[in-house]
N, C-alpha and C positions, 0 to 999 in steps of 0.2 A: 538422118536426123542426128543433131550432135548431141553427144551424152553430155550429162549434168555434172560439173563438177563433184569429184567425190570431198564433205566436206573433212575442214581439218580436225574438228571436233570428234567428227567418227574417229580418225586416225589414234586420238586419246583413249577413246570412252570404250570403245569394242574390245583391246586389251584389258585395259584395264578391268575389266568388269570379268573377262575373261579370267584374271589371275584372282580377282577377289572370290570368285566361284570355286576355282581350284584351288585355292587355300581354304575355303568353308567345307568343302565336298570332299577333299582329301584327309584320309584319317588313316592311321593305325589299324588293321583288322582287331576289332574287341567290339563282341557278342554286345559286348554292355553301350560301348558308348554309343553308338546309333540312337538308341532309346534319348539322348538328351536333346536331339531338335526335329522335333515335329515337327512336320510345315504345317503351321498355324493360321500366321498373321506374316502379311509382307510390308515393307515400310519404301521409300524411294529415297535408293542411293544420289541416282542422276535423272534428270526429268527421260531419262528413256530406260532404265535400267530397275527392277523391282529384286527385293532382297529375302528370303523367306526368314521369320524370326521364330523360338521358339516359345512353348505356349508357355514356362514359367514368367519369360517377360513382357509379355501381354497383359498377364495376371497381376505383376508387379508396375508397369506403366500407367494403370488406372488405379493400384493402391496406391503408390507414391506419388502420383500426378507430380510427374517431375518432365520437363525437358531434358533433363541434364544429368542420368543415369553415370555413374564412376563405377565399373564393373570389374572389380579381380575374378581371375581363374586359376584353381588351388588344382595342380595334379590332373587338371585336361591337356592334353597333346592338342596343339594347334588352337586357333581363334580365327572370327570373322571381326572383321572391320568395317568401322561404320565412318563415312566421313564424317570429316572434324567439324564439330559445331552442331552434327546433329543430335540425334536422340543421346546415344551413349556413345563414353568414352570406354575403349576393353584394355586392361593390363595383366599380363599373367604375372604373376607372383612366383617368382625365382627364388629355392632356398633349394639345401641341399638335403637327397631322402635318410632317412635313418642307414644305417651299416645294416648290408645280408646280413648279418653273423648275429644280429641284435635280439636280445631275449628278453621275455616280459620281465624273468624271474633278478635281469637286471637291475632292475627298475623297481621291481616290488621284491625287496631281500627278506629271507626269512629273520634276519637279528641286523641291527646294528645298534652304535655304543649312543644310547640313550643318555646316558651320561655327559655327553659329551657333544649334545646337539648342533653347536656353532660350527667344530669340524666336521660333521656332517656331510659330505658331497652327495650329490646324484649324479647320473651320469649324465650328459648333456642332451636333447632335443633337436637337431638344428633349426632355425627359427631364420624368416626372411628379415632382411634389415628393414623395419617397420616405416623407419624416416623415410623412405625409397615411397612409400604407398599411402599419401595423406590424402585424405578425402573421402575413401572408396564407401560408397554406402549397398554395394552388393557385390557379397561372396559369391562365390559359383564353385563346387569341391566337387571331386567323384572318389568316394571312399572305397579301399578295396574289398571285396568279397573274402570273408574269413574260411582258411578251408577248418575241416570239418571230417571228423573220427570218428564213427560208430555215438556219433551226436553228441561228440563231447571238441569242445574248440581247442584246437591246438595252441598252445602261449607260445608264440614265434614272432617271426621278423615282422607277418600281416596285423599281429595285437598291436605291435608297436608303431607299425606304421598307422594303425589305423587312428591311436590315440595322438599321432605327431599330426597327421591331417586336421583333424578335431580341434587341435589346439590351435596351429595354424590359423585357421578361420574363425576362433574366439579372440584371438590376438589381434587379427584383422581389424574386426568389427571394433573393437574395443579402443585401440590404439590409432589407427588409421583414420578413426572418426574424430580425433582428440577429445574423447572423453577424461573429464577431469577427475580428483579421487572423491570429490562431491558430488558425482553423479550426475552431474549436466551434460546434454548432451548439444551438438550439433546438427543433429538430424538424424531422422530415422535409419534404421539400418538394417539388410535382411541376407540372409544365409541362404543359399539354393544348392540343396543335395542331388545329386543327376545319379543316372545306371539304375541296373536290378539293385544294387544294394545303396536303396537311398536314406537310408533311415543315417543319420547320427547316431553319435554315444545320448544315450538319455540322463548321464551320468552332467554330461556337458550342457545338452538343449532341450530346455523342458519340452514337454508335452504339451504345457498351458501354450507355448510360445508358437505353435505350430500352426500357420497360418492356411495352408494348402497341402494337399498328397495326395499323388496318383500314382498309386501301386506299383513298383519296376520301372520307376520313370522319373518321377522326381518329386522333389517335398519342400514348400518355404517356410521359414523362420523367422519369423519375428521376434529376438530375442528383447529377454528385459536387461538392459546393458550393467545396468548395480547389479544384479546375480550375476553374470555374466564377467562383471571385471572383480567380483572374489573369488570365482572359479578360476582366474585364470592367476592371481595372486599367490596359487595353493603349489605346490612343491609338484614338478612332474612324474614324481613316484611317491613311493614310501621308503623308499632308502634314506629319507630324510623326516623327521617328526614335523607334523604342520607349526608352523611358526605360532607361540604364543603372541597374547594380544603386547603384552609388553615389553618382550624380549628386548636387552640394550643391542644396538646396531641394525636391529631389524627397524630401519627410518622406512620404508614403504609402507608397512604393514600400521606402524605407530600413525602414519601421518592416514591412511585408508579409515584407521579404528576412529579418528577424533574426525575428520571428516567429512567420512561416509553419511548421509543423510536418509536413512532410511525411514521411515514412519517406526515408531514404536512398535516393535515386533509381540505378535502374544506368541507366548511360549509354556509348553509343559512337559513334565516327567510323563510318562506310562510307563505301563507293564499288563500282562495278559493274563488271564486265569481260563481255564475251558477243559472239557472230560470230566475233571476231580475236585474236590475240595482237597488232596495231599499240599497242594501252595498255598492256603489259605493264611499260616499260619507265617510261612515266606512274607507271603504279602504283605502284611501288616506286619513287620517287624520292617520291612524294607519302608514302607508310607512313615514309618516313625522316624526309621533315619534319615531320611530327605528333609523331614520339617525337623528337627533336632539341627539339621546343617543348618539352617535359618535362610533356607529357600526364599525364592519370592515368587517362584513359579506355580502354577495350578498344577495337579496331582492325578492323573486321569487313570481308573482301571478300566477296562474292557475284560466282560465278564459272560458268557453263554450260559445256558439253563442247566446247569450242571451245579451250579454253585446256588446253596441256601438261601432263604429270605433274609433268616437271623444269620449267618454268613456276612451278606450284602451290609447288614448293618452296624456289624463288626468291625468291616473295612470302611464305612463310611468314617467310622470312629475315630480309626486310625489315621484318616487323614482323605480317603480318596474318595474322587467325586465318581460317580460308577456311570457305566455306558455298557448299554445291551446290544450282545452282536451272536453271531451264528457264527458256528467252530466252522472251521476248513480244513479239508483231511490234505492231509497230503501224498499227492500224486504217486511218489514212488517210494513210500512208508507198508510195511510189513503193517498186516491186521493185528492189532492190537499193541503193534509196536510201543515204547515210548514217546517216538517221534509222529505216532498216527495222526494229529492233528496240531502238527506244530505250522503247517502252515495259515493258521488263524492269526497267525503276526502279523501277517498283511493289514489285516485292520487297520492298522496303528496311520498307515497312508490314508485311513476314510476321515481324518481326525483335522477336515478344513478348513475349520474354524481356530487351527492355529498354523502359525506362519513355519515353525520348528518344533517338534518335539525329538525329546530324548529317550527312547525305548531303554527299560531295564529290566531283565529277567528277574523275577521274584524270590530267585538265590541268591539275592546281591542284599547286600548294607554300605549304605553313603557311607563314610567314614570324614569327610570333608565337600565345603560345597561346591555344587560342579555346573554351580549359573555360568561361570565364565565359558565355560565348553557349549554354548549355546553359538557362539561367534563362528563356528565354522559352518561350513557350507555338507549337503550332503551328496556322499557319505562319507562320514567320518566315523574311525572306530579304534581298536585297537588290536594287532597284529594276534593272528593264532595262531599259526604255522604257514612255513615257505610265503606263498605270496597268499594267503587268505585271510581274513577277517575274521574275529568272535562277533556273532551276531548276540551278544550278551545285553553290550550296552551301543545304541547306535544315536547317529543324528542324525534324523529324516528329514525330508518335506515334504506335511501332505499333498496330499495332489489325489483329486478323484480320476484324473485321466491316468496317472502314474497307479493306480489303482487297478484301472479297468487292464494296463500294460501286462501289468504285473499277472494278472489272474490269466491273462491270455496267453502268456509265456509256463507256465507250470502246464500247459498239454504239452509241450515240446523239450522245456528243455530237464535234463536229468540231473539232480541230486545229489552230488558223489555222499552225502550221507544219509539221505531221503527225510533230513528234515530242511528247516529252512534257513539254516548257517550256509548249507550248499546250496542252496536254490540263489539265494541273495547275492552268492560270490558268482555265481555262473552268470549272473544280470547284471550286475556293480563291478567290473571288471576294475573302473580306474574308482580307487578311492584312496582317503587321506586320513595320515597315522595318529594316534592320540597318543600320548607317552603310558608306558603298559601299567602305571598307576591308575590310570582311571579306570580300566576293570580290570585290575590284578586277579587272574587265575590262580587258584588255590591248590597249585601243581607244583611239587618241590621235584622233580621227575630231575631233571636238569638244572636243576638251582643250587648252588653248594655253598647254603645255610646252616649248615652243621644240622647236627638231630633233631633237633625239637622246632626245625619248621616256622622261623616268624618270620612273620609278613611286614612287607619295608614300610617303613616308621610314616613316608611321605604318599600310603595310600588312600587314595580318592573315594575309592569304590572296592570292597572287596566281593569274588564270584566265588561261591562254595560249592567246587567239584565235588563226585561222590557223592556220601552220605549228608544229608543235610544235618546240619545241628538241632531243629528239631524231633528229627529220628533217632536221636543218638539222648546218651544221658548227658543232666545237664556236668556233671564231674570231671568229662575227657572228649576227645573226638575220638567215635568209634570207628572212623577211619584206621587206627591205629591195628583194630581186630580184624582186618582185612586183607592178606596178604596182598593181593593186585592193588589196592586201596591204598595202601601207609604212603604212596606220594601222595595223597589229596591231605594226608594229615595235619593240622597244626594245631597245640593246643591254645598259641595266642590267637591263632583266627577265631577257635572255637569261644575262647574267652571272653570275643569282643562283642561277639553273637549274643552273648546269654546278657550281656550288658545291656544291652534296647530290652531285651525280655524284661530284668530285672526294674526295668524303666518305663513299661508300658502299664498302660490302667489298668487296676484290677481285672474290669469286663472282660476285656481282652486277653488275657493270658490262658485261658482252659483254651481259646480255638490253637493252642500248642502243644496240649495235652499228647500221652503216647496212648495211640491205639495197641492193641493186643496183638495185633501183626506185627507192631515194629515192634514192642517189649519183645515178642516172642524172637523175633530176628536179631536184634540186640543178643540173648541169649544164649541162641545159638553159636551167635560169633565169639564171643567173649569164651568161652566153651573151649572151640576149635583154637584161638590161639593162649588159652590154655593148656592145654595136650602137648600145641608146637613150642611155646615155654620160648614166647615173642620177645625177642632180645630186647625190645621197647619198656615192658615191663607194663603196658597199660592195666591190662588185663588183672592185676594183683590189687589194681587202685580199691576201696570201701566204697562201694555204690551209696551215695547219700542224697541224690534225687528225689526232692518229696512227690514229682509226679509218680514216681514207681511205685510208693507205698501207698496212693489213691487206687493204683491198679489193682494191689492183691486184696 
């Protein structure tokens, strides 16, 4: 019997199919990346040949109901190929990685010259040539795994890499789609995280935006591309201060701000009261200086059952609209600490019925208004030391799923101060600098001010470390009477304090009154650097406080 011509088509098709196999099925040994293609769903390359796909784009072929898939791969070794015309088109995204030697603490400096913002540098990112990649409407990244010290994250080459990837794929999405600075878009666009560690920076991709996730395997993204292209707007450290809205030269940010088309944002101040009435009196001197700025914003406290009726009605007075919540201890806070419940800040995230608010600890007075600090994205703050954040004064955005995050991350991760300054910086790894005027710390530690401590003439917001001015007489900062203490001293800070006092409504002044604790502490001090014969000379001042003479 004579055999059957073998045909020529085979001759094609059996290689070929052969080598597309062997470039899908050939990888790198990493534990991780297996996990990004399940055999799912198979599609047909050649009327004889089936292709296995995995299950994020199955997920995303029936959201996007597209033919015509445009697919980048950010940081996967090797690709599958689809022929041309079919379902999707795949491009891997060529840029070069960060430098080994790379450090977060580059990137996030403990000081630079404020002064002098326009010279300014950061270090650079490298970023793929964006014109090379128009169209792509899905990402596909595999972020690295952070390693990890007795549970506390190393700031190394993996921090930095891990925010160079991040970025990466928000620049993708953003630029690649030709989104314009009004916000229009070209079509949908989605993010697909792969490996054990599929989660993004949350810093970068919201929560709300999160469209699927299967644990150790992969998560998609639907971001909202306006958030998304201010985030990527923002400076890729803090060695550089975020761009004000009208700085001359900064033509990006000028032409983003006039614009941008975003719906009327509602926005507000908070700040926290919980345990004690000892801030009560913070509070409302703080709710006076916000509306003295000539705010337009709402004024929100959050307050737990620890605080008074007549309290409550105090601070309505003074300005704030009040909201009932349950204190939150925090995780790794000593019993009866200071910090035992400072993690009730998180609230400020339950607060979704506005688009941004401004947290400010109830040690602070406005001193000028700071609606325009509403324009940044979160978080934004202002620098404490080395590469971390004062969680004094922040810009959030609510979010109840950033919320539930958040609560779920305080079993794990740890503290370095066990209040929630550390807890926030351990979560908010990337965030963006506000010029240190907006919550100027009331620390002369390293500031060479001469002796008497004033505070710079263009501040926004002042934080009174230490003794508060309520605790102290109204005559001097008794700071002064505190050896560890005379850096929180200033008696212009302290000057500026008694000013909103001397300025608020009658009602209101006795909730500033000196309890018999602080008189008595007061006395003590003043005492002790009498004896020491405090080269300051406070101590000598004529106590002429008429709350004192209510006291005896």
């Amino acid at each position: 019997m004579k055999a059957k011509p073998f045909s020529i088509s085979c001759l094609v098709i059996i290689p070929l199919t052969i080598l597309v196999l062997t470039v899908l099925l050939w990888q790198k040994p990493d534990e991780d990346y297996p996990q990004w293609l399940p055999q799912v769903q198979s599609i047909t390359l050649f009327s004889q040949t089936t292709l296995q796909l995995p299950k994020w784009y199955e997920i995303l072929s029936k959201e996007i109901q597209s033919k015509h898939l445009k697919i980048g791969l950010v940081n996967i070794d090797g690709t599958f190929k689809i022929q041309e015309g079919s379902l999707a088109k795949i491009e891997v995204i060529k840029f070069q990685s960060v430098a080994k030697d790379s450090k977060w603490k580059d990137y996030f400096p403990e000081w630079i010259n404020e002064e002098n913002v326009k010279e300014q540098k950061c270090p650079e990112i490298p970023m793929p040539r964006f014109e090379d990649y128009n169209g792509i409407n899905v990402v596909v990244a595999k972020i690295p795994c952070l390693e990890e010290e007795k549970g506390t994250k190393k700031m190394g080459y993996l921090d930095v890499l891990r925010l160079q990837i991040n970025l990466v794929v928000a620049n993708l999405l953003v630029k690649s789609n030709g989104m314009s600075y009004n916000g229009d878009e070209n079509g949908q666009v989605y993010a697909v995280f792969v490996g054990s560690c599929s989660n993004p920076m949350i810093e970068i991709f919201r929560c709300e935006d999160l469209l699927w996730n299967e644990e150790n395997s992969f998560s998609i993204y639907k971001p909202d591309l306006k958030r998304l292209k201010h985030k990527v707007l923002m400076p890729v450290g803090t060695c550089q201060v975020a761009p004000p809205l009208a700085d001359p030269g900064q033509e990006v940010w000028k032409k983003y701000a006039n614009e941008a088309k975003f719906r009327e944002p509602k926005e507000a101040y908070v700040s926290v009261l919980h345990s004690s009435e000892d801030y009560v009196c913070g509070a409302i001197s703080l709710g006076q200086s916000i509306l003295h700025s000539g705010t337009s914003k709402d004024l929100i406290l959050l307050a737990d059952e620890s605080i008074t009726p007549k309290s409550l009605n105090a601070l309505k007075l003074a300005g704030w609209q009040i909201r009932h919540i349950q204190r939150i201890k925090s995780t790794n806070a000593e019993k009866d600490a200071y910090n035992e419940y400072n993690y009730s800040k998180l609230r400020i995230w339950e607060l979704i019925d506005y688009d941004k608010v401004i947290f400010l600890d109830s040690d602070l007075l406005v001193l000028k208004n700071l609606d325009q600090f509403f324009f940044y994205p979160q978080i934004t703050a202002v620098e404490n030391c080395r590469h971390l954040f004062n969680s004094g004064v922040l810009l959030i955005e609510p979010s109840k799923c950033t919320f539930e995050t958040l609560m779920e991350k305080t079993l794990s991760i740890v503290s370095y101060n066990g209040g929630d300054q550390g807890f926030l910086n351990e979560v908010f790894r990337w965030w963006h600098r506000w010029p240190a005027t907006v919550n100027f710390l009331k620390d002369f530690y390293n500031v060479t001010v001469g002796p008497k401590h004033y505070y710079p003439e263009n501040t926004h917001a002042l934080h009174y470390l230490g003794v508060k001015p309520w605790m102290c007489y109204k005559d001097y900062d008794c700071n002064w009477d505190i050896e560890e203490y005379q850096r929180f001293a200033s008696d212009s800070a302290h000057k500026r304090w008694w000013k909103i006092y001397e300025e608020m409504p009658e009602e209101l002044k006795p909730f500033c009154g000196l309890t018999r604790e602080m008189e008595q502490r007061i006395i003590e001090n003043r005492e002790i650097a009498k004896k020491g014969n405090f080269s300051d000379g406070h101590w000598k001042i004529e106590v002429k406080d008429p709350r004192r003479r209510l006291m005896l």
